[in-house]
N, CA, C and O atoms as a CHARMM CRD file, in Angstrom:
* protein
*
  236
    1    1 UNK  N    -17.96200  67.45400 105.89600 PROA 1      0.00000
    2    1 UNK  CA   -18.12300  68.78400 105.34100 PROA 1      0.00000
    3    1 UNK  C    -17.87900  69.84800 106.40200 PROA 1      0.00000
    4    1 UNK  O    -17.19300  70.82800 106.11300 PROA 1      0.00000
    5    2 UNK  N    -18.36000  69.71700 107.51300 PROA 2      0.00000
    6    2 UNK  CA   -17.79000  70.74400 108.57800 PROA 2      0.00000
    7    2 UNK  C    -16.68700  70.54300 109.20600 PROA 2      0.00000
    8    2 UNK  O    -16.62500  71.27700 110.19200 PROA 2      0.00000
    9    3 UNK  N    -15.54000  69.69800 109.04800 PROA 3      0.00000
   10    3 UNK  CA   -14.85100  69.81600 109.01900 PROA 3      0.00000
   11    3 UNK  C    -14.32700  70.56700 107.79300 PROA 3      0.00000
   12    3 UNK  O    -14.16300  71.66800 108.31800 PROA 3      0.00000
   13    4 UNK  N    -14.01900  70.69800 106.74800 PROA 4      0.00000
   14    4 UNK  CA   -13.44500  71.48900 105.71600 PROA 4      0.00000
   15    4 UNK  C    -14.55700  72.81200 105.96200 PROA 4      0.00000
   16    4 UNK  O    -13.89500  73.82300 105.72900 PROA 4      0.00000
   17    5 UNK  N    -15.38400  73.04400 106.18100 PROA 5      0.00000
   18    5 UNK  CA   -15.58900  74.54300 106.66000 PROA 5      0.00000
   19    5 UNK  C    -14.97900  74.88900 107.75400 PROA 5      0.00000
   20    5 UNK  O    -14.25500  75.78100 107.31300 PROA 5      0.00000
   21    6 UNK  N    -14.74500  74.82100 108.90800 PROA 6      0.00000
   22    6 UNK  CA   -14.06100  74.92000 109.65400 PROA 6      0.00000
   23    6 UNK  C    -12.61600  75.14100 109.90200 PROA 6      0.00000
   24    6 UNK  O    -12.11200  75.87400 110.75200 PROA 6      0.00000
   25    7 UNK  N    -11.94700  74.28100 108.89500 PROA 7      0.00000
   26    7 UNK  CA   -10.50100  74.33200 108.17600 PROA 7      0.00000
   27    7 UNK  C    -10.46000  75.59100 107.49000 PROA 7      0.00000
   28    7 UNK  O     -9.36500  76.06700 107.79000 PROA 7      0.00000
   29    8 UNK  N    -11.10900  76.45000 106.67100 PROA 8      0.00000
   30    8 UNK  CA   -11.54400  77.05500 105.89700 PROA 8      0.00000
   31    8 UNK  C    -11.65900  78.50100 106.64600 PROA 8      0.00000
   32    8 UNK  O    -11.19800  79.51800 106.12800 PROA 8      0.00000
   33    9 UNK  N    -12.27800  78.50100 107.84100 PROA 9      0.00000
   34    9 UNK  CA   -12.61100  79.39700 108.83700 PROA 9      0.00000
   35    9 UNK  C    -11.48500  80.09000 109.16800 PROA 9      0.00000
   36    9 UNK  O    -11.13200  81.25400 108.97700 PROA 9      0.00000
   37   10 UNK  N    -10.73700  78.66700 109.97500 PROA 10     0.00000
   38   10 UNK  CA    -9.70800  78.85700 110.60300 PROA 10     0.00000
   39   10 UNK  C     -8.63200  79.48800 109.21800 PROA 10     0.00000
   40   10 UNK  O     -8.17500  80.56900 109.59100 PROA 10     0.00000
   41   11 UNK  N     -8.23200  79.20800 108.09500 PROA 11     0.00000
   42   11 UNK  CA    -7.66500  79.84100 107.15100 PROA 11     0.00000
   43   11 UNK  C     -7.53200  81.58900 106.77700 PROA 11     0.00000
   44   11 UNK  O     -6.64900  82.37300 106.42800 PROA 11     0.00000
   45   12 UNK  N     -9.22900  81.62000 107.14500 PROA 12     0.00000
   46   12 UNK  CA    -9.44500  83.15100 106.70600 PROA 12     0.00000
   47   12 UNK  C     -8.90300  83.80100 108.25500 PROA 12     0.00000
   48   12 UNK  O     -8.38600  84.91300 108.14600 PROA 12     0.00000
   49   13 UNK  N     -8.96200  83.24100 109.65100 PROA 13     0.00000
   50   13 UNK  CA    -8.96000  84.41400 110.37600 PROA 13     0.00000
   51   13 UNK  C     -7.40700  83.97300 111.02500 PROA 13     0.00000
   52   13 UNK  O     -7.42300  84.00400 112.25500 PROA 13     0.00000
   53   14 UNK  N     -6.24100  83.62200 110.50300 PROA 14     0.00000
   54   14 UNK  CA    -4.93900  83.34900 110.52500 PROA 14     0.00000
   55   14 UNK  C     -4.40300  84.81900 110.09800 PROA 14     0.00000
   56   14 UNK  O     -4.44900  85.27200 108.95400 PROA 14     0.00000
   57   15 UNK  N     -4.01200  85.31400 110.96500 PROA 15     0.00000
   58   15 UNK  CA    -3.30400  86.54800 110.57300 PROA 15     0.00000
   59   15 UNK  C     -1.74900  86.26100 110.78300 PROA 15     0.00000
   60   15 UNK  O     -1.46000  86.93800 111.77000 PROA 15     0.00000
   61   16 UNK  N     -1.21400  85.95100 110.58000 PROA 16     0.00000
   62   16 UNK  CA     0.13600  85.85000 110.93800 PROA 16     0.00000
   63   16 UNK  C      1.22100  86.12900 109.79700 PROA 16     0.00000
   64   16 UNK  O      2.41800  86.38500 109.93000 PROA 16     0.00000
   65   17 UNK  N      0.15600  85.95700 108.18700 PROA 17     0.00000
   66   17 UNK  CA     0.80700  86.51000 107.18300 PROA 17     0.00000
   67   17 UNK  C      0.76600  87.98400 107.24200 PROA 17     0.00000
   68   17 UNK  O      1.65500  88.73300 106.83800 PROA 17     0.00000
   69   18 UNK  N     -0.13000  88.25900 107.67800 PROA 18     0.00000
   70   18 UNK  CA    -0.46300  89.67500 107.27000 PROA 18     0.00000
   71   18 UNK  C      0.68900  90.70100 107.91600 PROA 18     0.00000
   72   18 UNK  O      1.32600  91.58700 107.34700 PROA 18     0.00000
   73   19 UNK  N      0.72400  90.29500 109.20800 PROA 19     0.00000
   74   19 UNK  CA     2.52000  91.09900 109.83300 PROA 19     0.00000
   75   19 UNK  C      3.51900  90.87000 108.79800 PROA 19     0.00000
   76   19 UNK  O      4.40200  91.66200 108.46500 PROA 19     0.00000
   77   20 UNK  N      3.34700  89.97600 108.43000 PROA 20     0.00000
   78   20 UNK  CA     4.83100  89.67700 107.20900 PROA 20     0.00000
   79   20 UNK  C      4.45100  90.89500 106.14500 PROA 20     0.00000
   80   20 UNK  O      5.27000  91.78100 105.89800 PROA 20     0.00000
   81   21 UNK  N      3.31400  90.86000 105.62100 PROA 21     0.00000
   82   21 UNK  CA     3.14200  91.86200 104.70900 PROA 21     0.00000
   83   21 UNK  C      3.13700  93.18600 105.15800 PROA 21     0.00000
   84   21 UNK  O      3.26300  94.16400 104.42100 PROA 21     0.00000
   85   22 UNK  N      2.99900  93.21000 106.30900 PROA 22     0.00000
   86   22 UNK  CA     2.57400  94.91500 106.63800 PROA 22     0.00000
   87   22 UNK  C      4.01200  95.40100 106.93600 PROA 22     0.00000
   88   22 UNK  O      4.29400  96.59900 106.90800 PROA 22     0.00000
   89   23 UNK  N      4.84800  94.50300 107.20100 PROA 23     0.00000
   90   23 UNK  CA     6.03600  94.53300 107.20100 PROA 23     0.00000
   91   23 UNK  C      7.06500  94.75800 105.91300 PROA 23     0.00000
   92   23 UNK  O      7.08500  95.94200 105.57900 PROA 23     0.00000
   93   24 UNK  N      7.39500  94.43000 105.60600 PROA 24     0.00000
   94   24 UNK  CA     7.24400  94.12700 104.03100 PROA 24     0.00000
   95   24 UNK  C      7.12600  95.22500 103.45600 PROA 24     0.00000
   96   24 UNK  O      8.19100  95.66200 103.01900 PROA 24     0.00000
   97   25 UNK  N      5.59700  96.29400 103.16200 PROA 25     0.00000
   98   25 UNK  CA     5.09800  97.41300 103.04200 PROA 25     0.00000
   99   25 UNK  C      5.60900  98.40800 103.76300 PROA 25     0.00000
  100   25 UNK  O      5.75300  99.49300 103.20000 PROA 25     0.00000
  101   26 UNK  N      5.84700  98.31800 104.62700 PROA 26     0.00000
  102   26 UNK  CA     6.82500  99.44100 105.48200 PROA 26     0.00000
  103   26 UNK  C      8.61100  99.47300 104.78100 PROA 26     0.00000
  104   26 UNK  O      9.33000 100.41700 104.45500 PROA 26     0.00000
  105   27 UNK  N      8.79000  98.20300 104.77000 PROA 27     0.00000
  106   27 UNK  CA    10.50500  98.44400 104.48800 PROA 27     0.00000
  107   27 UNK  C     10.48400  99.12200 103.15900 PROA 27     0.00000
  108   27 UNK  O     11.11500 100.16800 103.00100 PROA 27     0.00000
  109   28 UNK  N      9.73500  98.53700 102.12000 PROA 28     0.00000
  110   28 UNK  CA     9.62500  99.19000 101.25400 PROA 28     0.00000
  111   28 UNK  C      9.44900 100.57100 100.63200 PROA 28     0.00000
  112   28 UNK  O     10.12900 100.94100  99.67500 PROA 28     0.00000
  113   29 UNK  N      8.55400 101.28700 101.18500 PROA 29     0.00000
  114   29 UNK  CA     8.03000 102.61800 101.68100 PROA 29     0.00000
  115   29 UNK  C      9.51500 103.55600 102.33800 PROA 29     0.00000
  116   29 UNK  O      9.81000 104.67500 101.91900 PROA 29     0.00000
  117   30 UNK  N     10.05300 103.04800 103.07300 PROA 30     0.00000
  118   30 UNK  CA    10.98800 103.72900 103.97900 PROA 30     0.00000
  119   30 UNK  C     12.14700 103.79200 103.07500 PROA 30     0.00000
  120   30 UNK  O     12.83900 104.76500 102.77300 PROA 30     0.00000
  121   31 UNK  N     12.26900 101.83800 102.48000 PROA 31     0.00000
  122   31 UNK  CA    13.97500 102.42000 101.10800 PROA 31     0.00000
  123   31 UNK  C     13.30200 103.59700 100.18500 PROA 31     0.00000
  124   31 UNK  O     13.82100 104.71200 100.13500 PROA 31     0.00000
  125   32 UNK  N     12.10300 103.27000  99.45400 PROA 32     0.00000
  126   32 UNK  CA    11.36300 104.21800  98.49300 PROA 32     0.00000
  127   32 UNK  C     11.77800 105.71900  98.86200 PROA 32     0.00000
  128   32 UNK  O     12.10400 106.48200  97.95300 PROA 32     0.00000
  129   33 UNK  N     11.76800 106.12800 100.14200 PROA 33     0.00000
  130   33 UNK  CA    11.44100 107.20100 100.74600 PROA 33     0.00000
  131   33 UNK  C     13.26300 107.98900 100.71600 PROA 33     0.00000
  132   33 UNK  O     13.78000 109.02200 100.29300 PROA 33     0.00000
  133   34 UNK  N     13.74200 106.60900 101.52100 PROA 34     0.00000
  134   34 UNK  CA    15.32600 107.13900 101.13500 PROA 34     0.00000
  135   34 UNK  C     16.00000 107.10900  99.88100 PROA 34     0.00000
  136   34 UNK  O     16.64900 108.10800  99.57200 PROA 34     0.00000
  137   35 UNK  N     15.96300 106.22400  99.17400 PROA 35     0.00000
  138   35 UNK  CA    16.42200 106.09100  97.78500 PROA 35     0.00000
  139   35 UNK  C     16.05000 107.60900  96.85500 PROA 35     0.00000
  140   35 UNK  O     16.75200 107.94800  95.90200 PROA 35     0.00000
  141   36 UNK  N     15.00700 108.30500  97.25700 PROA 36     0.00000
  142   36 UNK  CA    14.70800 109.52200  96.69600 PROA 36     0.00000
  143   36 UNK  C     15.30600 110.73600  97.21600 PROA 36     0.00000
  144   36 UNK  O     15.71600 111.72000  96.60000 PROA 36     0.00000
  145   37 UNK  N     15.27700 110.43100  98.77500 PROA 37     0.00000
  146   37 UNK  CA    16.18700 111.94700  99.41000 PROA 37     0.00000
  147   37 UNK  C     17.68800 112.01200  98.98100 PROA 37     0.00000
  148   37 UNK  O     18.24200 113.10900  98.92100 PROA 37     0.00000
  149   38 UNK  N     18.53200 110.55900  98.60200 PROA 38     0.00000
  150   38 UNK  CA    19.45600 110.42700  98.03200 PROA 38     0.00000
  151   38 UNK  C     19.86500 111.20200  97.11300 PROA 38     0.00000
  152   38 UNK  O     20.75500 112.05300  97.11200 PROA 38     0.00000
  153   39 UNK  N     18.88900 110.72200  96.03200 PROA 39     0.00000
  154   39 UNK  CA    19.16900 111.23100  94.57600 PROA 39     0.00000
  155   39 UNK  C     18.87400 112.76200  94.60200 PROA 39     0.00000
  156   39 UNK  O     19.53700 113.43600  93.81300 PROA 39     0.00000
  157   40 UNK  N     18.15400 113.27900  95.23800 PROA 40     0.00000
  158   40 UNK  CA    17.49300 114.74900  95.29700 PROA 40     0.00000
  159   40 UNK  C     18.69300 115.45000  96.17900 PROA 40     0.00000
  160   40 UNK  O     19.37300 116.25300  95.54000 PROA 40     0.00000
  161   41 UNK  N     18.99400 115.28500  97.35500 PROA 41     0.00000
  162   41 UNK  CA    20.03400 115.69200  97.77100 PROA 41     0.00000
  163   41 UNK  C     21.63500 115.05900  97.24100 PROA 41     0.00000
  164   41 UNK  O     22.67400 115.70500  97.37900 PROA 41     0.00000
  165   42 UNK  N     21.57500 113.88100  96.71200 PROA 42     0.00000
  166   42 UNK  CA    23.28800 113.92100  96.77200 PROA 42     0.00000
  167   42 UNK  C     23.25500 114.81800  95.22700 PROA 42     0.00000
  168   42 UNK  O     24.36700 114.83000  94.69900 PROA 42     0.00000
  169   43 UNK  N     21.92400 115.72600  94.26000 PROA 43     0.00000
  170   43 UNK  CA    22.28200 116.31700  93.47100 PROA 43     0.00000
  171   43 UNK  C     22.76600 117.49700  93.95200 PROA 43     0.00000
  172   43 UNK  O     23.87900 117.90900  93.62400 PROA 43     0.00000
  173   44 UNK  N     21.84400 118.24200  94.90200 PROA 44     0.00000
  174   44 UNK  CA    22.17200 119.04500  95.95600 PROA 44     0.00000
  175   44 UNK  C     24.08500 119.33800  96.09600 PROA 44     0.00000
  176   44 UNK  O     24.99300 120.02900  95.63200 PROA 44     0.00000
  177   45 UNK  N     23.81500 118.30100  97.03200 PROA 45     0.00000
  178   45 UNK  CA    25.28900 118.51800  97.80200 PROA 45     0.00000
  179   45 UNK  C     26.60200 118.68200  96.17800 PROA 45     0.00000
  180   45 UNK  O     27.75900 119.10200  96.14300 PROA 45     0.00000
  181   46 UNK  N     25.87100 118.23700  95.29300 PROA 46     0.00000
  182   46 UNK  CA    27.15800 118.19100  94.31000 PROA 46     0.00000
  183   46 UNK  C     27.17800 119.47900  93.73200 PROA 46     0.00000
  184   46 UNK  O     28.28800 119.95100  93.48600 PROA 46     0.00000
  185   47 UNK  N     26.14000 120.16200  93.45900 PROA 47     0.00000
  186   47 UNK  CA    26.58100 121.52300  92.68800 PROA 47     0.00000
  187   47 UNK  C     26.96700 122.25300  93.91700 PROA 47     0.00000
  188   47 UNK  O     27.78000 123.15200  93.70000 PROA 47     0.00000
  189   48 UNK  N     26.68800 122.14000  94.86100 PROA 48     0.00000
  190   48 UNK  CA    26.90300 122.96100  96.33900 PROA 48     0.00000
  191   48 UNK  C     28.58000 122.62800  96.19300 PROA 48     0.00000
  192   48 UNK  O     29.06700 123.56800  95.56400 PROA 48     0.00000
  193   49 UNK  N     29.43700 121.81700  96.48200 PROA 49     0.00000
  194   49 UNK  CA    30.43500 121.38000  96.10200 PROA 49     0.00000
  195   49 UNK  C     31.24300 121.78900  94.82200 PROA 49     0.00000
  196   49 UNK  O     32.46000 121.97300  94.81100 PROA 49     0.00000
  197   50 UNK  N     30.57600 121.88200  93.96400 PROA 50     0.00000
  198   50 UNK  CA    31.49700 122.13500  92.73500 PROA 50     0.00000
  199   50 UNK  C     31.52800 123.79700  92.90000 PROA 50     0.00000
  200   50 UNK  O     32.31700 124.69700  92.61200 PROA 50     0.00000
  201   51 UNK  N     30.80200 123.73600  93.24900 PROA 51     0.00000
  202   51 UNK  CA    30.13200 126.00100  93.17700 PROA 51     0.00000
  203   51 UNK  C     31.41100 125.97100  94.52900 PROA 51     0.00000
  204   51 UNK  O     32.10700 126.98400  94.60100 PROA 51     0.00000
  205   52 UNK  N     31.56900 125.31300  95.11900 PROA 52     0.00000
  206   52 UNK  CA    32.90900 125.72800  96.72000 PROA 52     0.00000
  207   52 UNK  C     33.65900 125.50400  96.31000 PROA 52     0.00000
  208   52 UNK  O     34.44400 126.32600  96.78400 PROA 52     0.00000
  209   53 UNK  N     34.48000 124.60900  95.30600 PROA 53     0.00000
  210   53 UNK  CA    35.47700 124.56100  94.91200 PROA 53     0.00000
  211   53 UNK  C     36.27000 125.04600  94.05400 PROA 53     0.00000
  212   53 UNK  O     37.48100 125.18400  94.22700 PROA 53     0.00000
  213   54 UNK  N     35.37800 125.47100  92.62800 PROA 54     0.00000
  214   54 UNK  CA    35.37500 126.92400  91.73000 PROA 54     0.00000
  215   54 UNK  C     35.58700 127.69100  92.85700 PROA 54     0.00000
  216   54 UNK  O     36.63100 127.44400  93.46100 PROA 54     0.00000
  217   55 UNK  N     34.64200 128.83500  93.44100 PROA 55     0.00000
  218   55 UNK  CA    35.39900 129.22500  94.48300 PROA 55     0.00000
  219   55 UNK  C     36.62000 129.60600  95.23300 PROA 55     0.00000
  220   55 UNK  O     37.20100 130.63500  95.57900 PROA 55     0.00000
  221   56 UNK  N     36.77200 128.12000  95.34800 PROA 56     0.00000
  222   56 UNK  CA    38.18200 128.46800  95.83700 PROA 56     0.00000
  223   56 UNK  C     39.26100 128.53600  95.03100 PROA 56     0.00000
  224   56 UNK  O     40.22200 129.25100  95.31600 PROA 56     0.00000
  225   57 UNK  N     39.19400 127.60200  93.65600 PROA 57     0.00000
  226   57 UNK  CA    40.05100 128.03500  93.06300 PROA 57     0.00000
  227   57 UNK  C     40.26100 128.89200  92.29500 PROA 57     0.00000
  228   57 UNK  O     41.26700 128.80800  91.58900 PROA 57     0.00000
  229   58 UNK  N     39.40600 129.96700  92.18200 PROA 58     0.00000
  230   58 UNK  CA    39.68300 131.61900  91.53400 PROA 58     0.00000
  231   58 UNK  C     39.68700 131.47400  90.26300 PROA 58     0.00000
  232   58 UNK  O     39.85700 130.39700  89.69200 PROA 58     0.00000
  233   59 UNK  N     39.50200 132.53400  89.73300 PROA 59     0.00000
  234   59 UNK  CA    39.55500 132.87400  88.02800 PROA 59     0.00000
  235   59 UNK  C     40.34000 131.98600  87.29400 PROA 59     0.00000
  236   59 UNK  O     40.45500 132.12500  86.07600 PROA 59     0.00000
């Protein structure tokens, strides 16, 4: 029996998943983060663009 508590011990204080996850949580967060400045700015840059090119091409 103290052996399988012990096994058990050693289970809970194994951190080595937890970098994988905290990892993981970050990449995620960061595409999340870009995937939005994308869409928000490449709407941006497009009417900015169409409004310069009307523009230039006159009445």
């Amino acid at each position: 029996m103290n052996r399988v508590s012990a096994s058990f011990d050693a289970f809970l204080r194994d951190e080595s998943g937890v970098t994988a996850i905290e990892y993981g949580l970050v990449a995620s967060i960061v595409s999340i983060t870009i995937l939005t400045s994308i869409t928000y700015f490449g709407t941006q840059v497009n009417s900015f663009l169409t409004a310069a090119a009307n523009a230039i091409k006159g009445p």
